[in-house]
N, C-alpha and C positions, 0 to 999 in steps of 0.2 A: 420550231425544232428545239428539243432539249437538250441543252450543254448537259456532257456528261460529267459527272463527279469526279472521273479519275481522266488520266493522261493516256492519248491511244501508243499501244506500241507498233511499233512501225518495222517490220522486218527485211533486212536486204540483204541479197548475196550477189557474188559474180565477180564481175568486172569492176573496177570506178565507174564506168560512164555506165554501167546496168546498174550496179548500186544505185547512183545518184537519180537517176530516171525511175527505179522504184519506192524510193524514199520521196519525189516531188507528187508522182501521182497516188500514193497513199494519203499526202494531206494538201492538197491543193491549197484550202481554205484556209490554213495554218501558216502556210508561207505565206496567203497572202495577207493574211492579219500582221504577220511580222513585218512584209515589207512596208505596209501602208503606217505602223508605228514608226519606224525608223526613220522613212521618209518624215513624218510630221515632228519627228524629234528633231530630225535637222534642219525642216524646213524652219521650225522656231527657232534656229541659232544663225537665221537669214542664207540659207544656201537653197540656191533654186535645182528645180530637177535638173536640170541640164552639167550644173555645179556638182551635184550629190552622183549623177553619172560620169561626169571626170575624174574625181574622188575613186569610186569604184574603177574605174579602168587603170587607175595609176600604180592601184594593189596589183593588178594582174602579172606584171614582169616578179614580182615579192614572191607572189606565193606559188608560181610556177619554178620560178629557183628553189623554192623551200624543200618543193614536192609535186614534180607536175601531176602526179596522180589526184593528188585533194584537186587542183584543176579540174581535170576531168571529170569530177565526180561533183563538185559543184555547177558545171556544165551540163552534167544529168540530169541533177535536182531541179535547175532553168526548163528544162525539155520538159522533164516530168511534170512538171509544175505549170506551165504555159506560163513561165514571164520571163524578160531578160537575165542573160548573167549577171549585170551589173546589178540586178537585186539582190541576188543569193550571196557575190560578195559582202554587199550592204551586211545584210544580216551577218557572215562570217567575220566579218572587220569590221562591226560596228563598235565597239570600244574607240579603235585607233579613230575610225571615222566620227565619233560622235566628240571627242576628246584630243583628238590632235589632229582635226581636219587644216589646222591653218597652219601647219608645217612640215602636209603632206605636199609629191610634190604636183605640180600644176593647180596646186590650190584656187581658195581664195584672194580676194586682194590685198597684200601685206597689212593696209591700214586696217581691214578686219580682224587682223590679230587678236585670236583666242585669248583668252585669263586661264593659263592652262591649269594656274592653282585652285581656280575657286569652281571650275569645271568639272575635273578632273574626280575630285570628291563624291562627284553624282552615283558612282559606279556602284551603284549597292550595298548595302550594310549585311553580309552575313557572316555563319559564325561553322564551323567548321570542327568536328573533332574523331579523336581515337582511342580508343581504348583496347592496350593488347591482350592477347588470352587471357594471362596472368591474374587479372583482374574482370575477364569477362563472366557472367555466369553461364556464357554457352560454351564455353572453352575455346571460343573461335572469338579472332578479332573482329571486334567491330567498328566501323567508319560511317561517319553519319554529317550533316549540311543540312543547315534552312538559308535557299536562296532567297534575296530581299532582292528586288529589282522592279520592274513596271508593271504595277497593277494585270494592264492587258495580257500579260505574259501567259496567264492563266487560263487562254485560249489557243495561245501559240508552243504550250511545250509539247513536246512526244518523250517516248522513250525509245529508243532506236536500237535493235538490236543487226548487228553486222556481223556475218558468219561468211568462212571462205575468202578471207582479207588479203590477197594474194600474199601466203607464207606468215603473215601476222595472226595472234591468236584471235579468236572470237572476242567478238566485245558487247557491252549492257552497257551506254549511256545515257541521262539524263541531257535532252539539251530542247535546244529552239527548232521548230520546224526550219527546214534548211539550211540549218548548220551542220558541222560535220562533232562536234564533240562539247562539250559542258564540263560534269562529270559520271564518273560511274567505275565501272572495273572488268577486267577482263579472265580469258581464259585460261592464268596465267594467274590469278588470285591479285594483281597490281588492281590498286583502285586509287583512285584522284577524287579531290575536291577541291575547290578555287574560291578563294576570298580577295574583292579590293583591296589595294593599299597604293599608296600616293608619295613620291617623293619630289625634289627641288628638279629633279632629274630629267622629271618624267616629257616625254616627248620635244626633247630637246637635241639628241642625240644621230639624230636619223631615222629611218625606218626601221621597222624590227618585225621578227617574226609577229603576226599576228594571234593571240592569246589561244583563241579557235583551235589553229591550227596546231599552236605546241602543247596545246591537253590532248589533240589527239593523236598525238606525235606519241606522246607517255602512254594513252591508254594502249599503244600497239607496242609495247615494250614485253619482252620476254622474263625479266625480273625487275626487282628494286631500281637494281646498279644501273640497270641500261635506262629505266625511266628517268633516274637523277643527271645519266647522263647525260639524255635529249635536254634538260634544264639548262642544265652547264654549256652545252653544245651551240646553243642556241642565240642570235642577237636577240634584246630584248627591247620592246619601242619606250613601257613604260611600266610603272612597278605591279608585282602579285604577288600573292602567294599564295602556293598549291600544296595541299597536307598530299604526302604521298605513303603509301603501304603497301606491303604487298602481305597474303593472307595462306599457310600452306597447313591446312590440317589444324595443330590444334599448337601451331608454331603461327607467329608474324612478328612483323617490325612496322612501324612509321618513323615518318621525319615530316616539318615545316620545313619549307623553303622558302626564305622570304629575297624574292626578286626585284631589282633594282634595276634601271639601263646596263648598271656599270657592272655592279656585283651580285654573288648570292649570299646569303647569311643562313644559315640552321640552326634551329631548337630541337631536340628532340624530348620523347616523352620521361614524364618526371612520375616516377612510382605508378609506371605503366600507362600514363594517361596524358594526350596531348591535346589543348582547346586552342583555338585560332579564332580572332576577329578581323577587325581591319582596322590594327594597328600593328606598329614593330613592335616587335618582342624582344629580337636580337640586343643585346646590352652593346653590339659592336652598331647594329645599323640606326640603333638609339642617337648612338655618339657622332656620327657619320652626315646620319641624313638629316634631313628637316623637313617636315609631315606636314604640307598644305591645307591635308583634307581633314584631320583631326579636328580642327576647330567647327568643322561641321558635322563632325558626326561624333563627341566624346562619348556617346553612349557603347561606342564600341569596350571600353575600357571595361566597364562595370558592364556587358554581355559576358564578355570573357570572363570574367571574375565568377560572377554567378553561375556559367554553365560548369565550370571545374569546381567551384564550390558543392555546388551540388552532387555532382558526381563523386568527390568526395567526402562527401560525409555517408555518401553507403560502403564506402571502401572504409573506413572507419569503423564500421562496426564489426564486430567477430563473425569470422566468414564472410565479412561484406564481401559481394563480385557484383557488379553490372549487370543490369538484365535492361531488355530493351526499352517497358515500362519505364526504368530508371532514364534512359536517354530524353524516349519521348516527351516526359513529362520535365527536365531541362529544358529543351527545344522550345516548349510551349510556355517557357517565362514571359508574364507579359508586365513584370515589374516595371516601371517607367513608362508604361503605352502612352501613345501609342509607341516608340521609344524603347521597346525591349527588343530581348531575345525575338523572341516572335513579333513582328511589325505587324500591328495591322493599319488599316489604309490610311495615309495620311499624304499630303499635299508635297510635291517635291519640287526640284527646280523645273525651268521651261515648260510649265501647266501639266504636269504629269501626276500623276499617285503613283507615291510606293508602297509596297507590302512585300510580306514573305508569300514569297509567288506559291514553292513548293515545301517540304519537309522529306527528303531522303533518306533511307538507312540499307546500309549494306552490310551485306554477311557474303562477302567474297568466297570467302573458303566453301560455302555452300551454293555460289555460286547465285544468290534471292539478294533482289533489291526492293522494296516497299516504298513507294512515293504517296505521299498525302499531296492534293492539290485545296489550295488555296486553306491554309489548315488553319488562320483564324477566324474561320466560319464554321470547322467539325475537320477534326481528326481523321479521315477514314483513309487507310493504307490502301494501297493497290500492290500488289504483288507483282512482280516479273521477274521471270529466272532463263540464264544464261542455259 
């Protein structure tokens, strides 16, 4: 059988529990490449299935208080899909689970006590940005991501379109078979995207909403305000940050939101243009926190540099604006390979490969998202529109 080039779109409406039951049976295979990853990821940090299925049930009181709806609809995707709930968790709380398993609770045995520093770092190198009208050449903002994360990824994404969200607007997300959000944007012009980041903090505090669940908390927001809100609103288990915009016609705004257990910090865009890696930016959560995962990953520093670099110097020239050309061809920095902008495959912790799994761009306001799958092999967009 021939893997396809692009990512299938997956389309669901109805109910939670009809959602999630037509999202399992659209990619069976997909979910079950996800769960069979995940399991072997944690099965390498010594947790047996029976462990990684207590794990999973321990989230279930978490995300039922969060929202019993995402329950139910990750209970779909189980049915859908012919396998346990406790996998589809897996897959939705795989962050907390892969990274703070040994301070969830009914864990582990204390003396297995995680390195939550040197672990924690694992979560992907990507680079995130925005650029509003002002500077766009399409007069419309544009929001764009290269996720970096596990090689295999590149058989388990979809793109998930959800329509009829009871009273939520329609939504276009990039994510994992089985999960309920990544990122993407909605009907509503709000669009997310989500970059790692790592503090002294991280998974020490108790349980917290799971990452999953609070991107798709945002993507079902009505405007900016109420997505920044769900941020703020929200416990957090350990640090992110998620570029937020929203996109209206030939008008937008973004913000970074760089998330901590404790606190939030914001940057926003500097002569219309906002780039994010994974690292702080904030000059407050500079001073504040202490960054674990930096020392494994400093190339984050000089992504960031380069992607706004770049971007800048077309906005530098007379009449410079942005055209998507100009993004793409940022994104696809491979200065430092394997080590850049663009990852391509390279050996990571617990016998895995990373790479920049996908390359996304969004034109909210027009409502078209373009994903390249696995784009340091060839370029080619796929188009999907809300």
């Amino acid at each position: 059988m021939t893997t396809p080039e692009y990512f299938p779109l997956v389309d669901v409406s109805g109910t939670p529990r009809e959602r999630g039951v037509q999202h399992g049976r659209a990619v069976p295979e997909r979910v079950a490449g996800g769960v069979a990853l995940y399991r072997a990821q944690l099965g390498r940090r010594g947790l047996d299935d029976a462990t990684i299925a207590r794990l999973a049930r321990s989230m279930l009181p978490l995300i039922e208080a969060y929202d019993a709806s995402y329950l139910e609809e990750m209970r779909g995707i189980a049915e859908g899909a012919g396998v346990p709930l406790e996998d589809i968790v897996m897959i939705n709380c795989r962050t907390e689970m892969l990274f703070g398993y040994a301070d969830m609770k009914g864990s582990v045995d204390p003396k297995a006590k995680v390195d939550t520093e040197a672990a924690s770092s694992e979560d992907g190198d990507c680079t995130g940005l925005v650029v509003l009208p002002a500077r766009s050449a399409t007069g419309r903002l544009m929001h764009a991501h290269n996720w970096d994360w596990r090689q295999e990824c590149v058989d388990t994404g979809i793109v998930l379109r959800i329509r009829g969200n009871a009273g939520h607007p329609d939504m276009l997300t990039f994510t994992e078979a089985g999960a309920l959000a990544r990122h993407g944007f909605n009907g509503n012009g709000v669009s997310l995207t989500g970059n790692s980041l790592t503090c002294h903090e991280d998974f020490q505090q108790g349980a917290g909403v799971p990452l999953v669940l609070l991107r798709r908390r945002v993507l079902e927001a009505a405007n900016l305000a109420q997505a920044m809100k769900a941020v703020w609103a929200s416990k957090r288990y350990c640090a992110n940050n998620m570029i937020l915009a929203q996109a209206s016609g030939n008008d937008g705004s973004g913000i970074s939101l760089e998330t901590s257990p404790g606190e939030i910090f914001w940057t926003l865009p500097e002569n219309d243009l906002l780039v994010h890696a994974n690292h702080w930016m904030s000059p407050s959560a500079i001073v504040k926190l202490r960054d674990p995962g930096l020392p494994q990953r400093p190339d984050s520093i000089y992504r960031q540099h380069r992607v706004e670099n770049a971007l800048r110097r077309v906005t530098a020239q007379p009449e410079g604006r942005i055209d998507w050309p100009h993004v793409k061809a940022a994104l696809a920095d491979e200065f430092g390979k394997p080590d850049g902008v663009l990852r391509t495959p390279k050996p990571a912790d617990f016998s895995s490969i990373s790479a920049t799994v996908a390359t996304t761009l969004m034109d909210a306001a027009s409502r078209v998202m373009w994903v390249a799958r696995k784009p340091y092999e060839a370029r080619n967009f796929q188009e999907y529109t809300l």
